[in-house]
C-alpha positions in Angstrom: 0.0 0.0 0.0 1.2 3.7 -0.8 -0.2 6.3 1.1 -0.8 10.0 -0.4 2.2 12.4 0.3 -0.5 14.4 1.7 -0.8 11.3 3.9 3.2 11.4 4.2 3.6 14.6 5.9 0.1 14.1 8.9 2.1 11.2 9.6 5.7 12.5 9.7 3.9 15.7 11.5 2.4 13.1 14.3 5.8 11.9 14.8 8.0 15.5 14.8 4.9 16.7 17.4 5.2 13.5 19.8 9.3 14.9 19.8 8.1 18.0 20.8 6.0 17.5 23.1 6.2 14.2 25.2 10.0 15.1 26.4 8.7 18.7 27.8 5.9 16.9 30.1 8.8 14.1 31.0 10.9 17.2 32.3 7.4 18.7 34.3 6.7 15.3 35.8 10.7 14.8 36.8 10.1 18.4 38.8 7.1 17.0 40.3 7.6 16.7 44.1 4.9 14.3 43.7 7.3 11.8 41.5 9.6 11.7 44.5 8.4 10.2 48.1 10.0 12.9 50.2 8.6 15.6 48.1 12.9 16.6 46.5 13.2 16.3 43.6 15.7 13.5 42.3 16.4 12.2 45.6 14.8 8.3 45.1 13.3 6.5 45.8 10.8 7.9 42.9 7.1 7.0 43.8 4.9 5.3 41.1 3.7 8.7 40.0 7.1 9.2 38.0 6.9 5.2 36.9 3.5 5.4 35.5 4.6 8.7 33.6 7.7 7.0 32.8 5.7 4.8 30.9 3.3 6.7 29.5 6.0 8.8 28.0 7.9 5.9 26.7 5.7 4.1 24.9 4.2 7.3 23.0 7.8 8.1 21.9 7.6 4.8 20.6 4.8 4.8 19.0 5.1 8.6 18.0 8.5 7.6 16.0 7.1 4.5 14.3 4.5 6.8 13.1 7.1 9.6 12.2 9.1 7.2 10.3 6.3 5.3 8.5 5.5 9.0 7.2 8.7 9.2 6.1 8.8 5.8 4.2 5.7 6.9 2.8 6.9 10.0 1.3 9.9 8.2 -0.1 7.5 5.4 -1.7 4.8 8.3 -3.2 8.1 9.7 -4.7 9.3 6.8 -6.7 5.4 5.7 -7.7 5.4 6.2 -11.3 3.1 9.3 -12.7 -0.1 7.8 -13.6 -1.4 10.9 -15.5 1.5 9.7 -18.2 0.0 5.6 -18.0 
């Protein structure tokens, strides 16, 4: 299957905006005395606050580049599809 560039870039978008914004709420929840049990931040042990967060984060990076780099693939494929206007 070969998406639309138009396609291409909501999907490469998705992924750039996951990098913009998933790592700036990673840094609030890291200064959030709540993420720490004696209310410091960085001084463990972290309470499960920070590891559900942790996790969150994580797994929408992951799924924020797959996304990002499937929109990438997919511009690269919509380029080398031969012009069907000329078929």
């Amino acid at each position: 299957m070969v998406l639309s560039r138009r396609w291409a870039v909501f999907l490469t978008g998705v992924g750039v905006w996951t990098w913009v914004i998933w790592p700036r709420f990673a840094v609030a929840i890291w200064n959030d005395p709540r993420s720490w049990s004696n209310g410091e931040v960085g001084e463990f042990p972290a309470t499960g606050f920070l590891w559900v967060h942790a996790l969150l984060i994580a797994a929408s990076l992951a799924i924020g580049t797959t996304v990002g780099v499937l929109g990438v693939r997919a511009w690269r494929a919509a380029g080398r599809r031969p012009d069907r206007s000329t078929a």
